[in-house]
N, C-alpha and C positions, 0 to 999 in steps of 0.2 A: 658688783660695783660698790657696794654698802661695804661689803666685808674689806674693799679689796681698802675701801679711806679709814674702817676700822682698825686696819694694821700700821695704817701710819700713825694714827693716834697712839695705837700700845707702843709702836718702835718709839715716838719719844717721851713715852712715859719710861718704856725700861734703859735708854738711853739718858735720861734726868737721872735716873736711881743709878746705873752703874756710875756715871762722873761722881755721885753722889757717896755712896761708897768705897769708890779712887782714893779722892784727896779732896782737896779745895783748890780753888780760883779754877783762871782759864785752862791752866793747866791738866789739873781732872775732866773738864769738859774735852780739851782735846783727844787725850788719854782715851779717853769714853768713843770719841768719834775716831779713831785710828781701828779702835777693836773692830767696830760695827763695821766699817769701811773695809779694813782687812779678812772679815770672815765671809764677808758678802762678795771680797774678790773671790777668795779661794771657792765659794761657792760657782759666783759667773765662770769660772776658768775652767773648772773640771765640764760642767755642762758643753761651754762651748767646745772644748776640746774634746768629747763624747761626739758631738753630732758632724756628720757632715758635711751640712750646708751651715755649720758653725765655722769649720774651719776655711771655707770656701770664702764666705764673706769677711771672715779677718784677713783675708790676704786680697781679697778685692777693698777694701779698705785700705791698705799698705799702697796700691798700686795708684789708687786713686789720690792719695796724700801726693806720691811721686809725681803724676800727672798735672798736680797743679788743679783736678776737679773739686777736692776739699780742700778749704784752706787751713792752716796752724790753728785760727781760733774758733771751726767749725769742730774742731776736734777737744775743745778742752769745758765742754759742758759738766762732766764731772767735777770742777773745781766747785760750781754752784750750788752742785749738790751736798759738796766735802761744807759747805758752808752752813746749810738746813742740819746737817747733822750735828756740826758741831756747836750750831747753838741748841740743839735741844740737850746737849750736859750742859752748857753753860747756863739757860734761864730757866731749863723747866724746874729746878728744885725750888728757885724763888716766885716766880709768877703760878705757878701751877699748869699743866699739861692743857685745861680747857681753852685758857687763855692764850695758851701759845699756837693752839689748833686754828681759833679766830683768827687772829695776828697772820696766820699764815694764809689761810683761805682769804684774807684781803688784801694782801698784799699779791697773790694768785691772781683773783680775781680780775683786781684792777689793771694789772701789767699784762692779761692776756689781753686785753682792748689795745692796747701796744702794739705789742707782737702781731697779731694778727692783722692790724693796720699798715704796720711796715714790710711785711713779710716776710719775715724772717725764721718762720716753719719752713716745710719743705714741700706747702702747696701754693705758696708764695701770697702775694698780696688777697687779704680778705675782708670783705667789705664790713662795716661797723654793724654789730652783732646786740641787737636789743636783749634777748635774753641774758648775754653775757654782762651788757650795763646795769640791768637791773640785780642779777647776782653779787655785781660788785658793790652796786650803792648799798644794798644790803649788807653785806659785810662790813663793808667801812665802818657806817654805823654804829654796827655788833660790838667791833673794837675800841669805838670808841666808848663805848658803853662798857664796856667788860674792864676798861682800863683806868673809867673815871670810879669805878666801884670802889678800885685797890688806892683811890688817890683820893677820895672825895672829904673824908676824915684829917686827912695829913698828905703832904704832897713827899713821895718817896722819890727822889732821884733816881735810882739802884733800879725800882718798878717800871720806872716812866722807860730809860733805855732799854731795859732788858724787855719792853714790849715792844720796842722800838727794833730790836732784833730780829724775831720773826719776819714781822712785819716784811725788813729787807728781803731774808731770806725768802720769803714768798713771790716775792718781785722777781727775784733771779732763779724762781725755781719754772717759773714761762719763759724765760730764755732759755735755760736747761733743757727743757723741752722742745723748744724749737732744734736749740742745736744739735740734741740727737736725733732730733727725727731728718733733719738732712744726713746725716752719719747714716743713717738706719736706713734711708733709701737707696746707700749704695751697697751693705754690707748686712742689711738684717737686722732684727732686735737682737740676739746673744752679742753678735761681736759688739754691737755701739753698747752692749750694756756692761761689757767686758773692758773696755775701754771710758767708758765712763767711771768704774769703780776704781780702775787703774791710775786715771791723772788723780782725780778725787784720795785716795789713796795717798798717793806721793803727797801733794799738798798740804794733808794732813800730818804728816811726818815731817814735812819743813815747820808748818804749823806748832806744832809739840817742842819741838827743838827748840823754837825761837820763846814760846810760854818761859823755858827757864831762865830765863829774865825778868819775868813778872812775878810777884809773889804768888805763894801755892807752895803744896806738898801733892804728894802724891804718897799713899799707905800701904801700896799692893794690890795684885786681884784678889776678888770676893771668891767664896767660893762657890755660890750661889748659880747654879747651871742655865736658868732663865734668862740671868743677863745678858749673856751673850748671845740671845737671839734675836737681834734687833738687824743683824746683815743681812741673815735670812729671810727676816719679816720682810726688806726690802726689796731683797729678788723675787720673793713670792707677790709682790706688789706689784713689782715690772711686769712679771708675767703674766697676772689678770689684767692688767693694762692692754698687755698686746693683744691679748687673746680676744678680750669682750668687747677693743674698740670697732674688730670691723662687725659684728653685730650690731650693734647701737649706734654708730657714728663718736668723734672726739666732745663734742659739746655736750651730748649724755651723758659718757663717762665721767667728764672732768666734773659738773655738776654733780653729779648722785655720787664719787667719791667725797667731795669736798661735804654735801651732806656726813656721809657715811662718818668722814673725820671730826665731825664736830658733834656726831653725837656718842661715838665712840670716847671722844675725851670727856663731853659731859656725863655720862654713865663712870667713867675712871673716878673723874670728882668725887658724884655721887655714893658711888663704894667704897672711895677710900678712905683710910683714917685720918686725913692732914688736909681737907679740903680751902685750896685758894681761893676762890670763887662761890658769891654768895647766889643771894635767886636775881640779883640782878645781873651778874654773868652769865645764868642758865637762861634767862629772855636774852639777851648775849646768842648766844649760841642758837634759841631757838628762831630767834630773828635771820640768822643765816641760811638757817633750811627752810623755813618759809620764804627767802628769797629763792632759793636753786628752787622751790615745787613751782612760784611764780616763773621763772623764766621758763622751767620744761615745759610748761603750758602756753607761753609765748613761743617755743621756738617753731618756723617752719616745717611742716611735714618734708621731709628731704629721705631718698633713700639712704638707708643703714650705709654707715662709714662715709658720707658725705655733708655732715653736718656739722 
């Protein structure tokens, strides 16, 4: 579960770097997230079309859309996704990968007390979740801390929004997940994840079209073979997900990922040559994982996958 939030953290560090080496503006950010988007489909597509109860469940999905059991915008959780990715070309060159990890783990955090209030997963209404509050208050925190670091000197506009970003993006990444785990309980993890990369996808491509109106170049692909494993990094994310939540329950996972992800990006800091983030961002980050160890020690003993 460590490794599987470390891989989120690389996808948007090597996600910030390829927008990076693109071009400039939204435009390379976009650019950046169409790659990652599109290789991650051709990835979901050949899987689910290899197995088959991959193919069984994309067509019990088809039948379900027809039936009126899913609705149009049960189906289009991938757009929320095409969104987290595409800001990680857009802010991680400026704000730095730790801060955007924070940014995201709080905006996560705090929207699953939402979600889970309204029911809007697909085990429908869930009662207010102390462990999950106190994860959140944590984070919030973190961010706020991580953000008043890069502002405290001089107040950055350009910093303040672009942390302002994730942020969102974290928010719609618990709707994300609500809305495919409804998708997923009629047709399986491959097809909703096949289907997720697919609207997400397109989105991104009307996305990129519409950037050439904003200023930006674009310079070419890099030639640099690690870039573009940022799609992969993501299906290989999906599928520790599905794999280790019915061992441990959703509430384990999603904590000890969010751990995983913020200390994967503080080690990137840490090692890299260009560090955003001073030692007041790394209690930043350390403050968020000491919230996820305080709430797994809060939460109910419940059996595995029902937590």
């Amino acid at each position: 579960m460590l490794v599987a939030g470390g891989l989120i953290a690389g996808q948007s560090q090597i996600n910030g770097r390829l927008a990076h080496e693109i071009g400039s503006g939204a435009r390379a950010g976009f650019a950046a997230a169409v790659i990652s988007f599109g290789t991650g489909l051709v990835v979901v597509a050949a899987i689910t079309a290899a197995l088959p109860h991959g193919r069984a469940g994309h067509r019990a999905i088809h039948l379900a859309r027809r039936e009126g059991r899913l609705r149009p915008v049960e189906l289009v959780g991938g757009a929320l996704g095409a969104f987290l990715v595409a800001t990680q070309g857009i802010t991680v060159g400026t704000i730095g990968v730790a801060l955007f990890s924070v940014a995201v783990t709080a905006g996560q955090s705090s929207s699953a007390l939402l979600v889970d209030h309204r029911g809007l997963g697909p085990s429908g209404h869930q009662a207010f979740s102390t462990p999950r509050a106190v994860a959140a208050s944590f984070a919030v925190l973190a961010v706020i801390l991580a953000t008043s670091e890069r502002l405290v000197d001089s107040f950055d506009l350009k910093v303040a929004a672009f942390a302002l970003l994730p942020l969102l993006a974290g928010v719609g990444s618990s709707f994300q997940q609500a809305l495919n785990g409804r998708v997923s309980a009629v047709g399986g993890p491959w097809p909703t994840t096949l289907n997720n990369f697919a609207v997400g996808t397109v989105v991104l491509v009307v996305a990129l079209a519409l950037s050439f109106l904003a200023p930006g170049h674009l310079d070419g692909l890099p030639h640099t073979w690690w870039l573009y494993a940022g799609g992969t990094m993501g299906v290989v994310v999906i599928w520790l997900a599905a794999a280790l939540v019915r061992v441990h329950g959703v509430l384990v996972l999603g904590l000890s990922m969010i751990a995983g992800q913020v200390i994967g990006a503080e080690l990137i800091e840490v090692l890299g040559s260009e560090a955003h983030v001073g030692i007041v961002g790394v209690v930043a980050g350390a403050l968020t994982v000491a919230g996820v160890l305080v709430a797994l020690l809060l939460r109910p003993r419940t059996t595995p996958g029902h937590d």
